[in-house]
C-alpha angles and dihedrals in degrees: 000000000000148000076243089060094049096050099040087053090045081058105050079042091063098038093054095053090049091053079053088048100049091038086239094158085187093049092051095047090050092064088048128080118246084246109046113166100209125189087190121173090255130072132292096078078224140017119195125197117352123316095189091171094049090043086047101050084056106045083052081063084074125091110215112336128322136240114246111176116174115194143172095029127187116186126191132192130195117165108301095343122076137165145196140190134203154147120255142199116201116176143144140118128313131209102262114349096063125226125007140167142154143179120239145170121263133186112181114194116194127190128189112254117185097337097308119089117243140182109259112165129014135170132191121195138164132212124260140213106259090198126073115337114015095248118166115241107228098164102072126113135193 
């Protein structure tokens, strides 16, 4: 581990949030390793590997580009593994039902593949009334 390795993941980190950001479903999947496991909001419980077709068709559900915030980030680094969690805003308009935008809980997990950092794992949740019916709460803010 190295100051090298925690800026070079700040800055996949970034650049991964732009692509978000600018709905570039090739400039996301390139900061993502061929065989990303992801835990996102929206059905499947798990995807593994790139689904372009499926990333693009919803980032098409989006009117103009999104918002993509990440904040209280804390990175760790170990050898060739390293992980951060965070919480996130991702809002914007949608075709047809208008604005839209929640916080959520995200954990990134990277892993060094042939020399270049790359995101591995990550895994998006949102909190849930404990009391009568299970309901997620997506209206909560930090």
């Amino acid at each position: 581990m190295s100051v090298g390795d925690h800026d070079d993941i700040r800055v996949l980190l970034d650049n991964w949030a732009q692509a978000l950001r600018d709905k570039d479903a090739d400039a996301i999947i390139a900061c993502e390793s061929p065989s990303i496991r992801a835990f996102s909001l929206a059905p499947p419980l798990e995807t593994i590997g790139h689904d372009r077709a499926g990333l693009q068709a919803w980032l098409d559900t989006w009117e103009g580009g999104l918002e993509f915030e990440i904040r209280n980030t804390d990175l760790r680094l170990g050898g060739d593994i390293a992980w951060c969690s965070a919480l996130a805003r991702l809002a914007g308009r949608k075709i047809g039902t208008g604005e839209s935008g929640l916080w959520f809980r995200l954990t990134v997990t990277f892993a060094r593949e042939d020399g270049r950092w790359k995101i591995a794992h990550t895994h998006e949740s949102v909190p849930f009334s404990m009391e009568g019916q299970p309901l997620a709460l997506f209206d909560l803010k930090p």
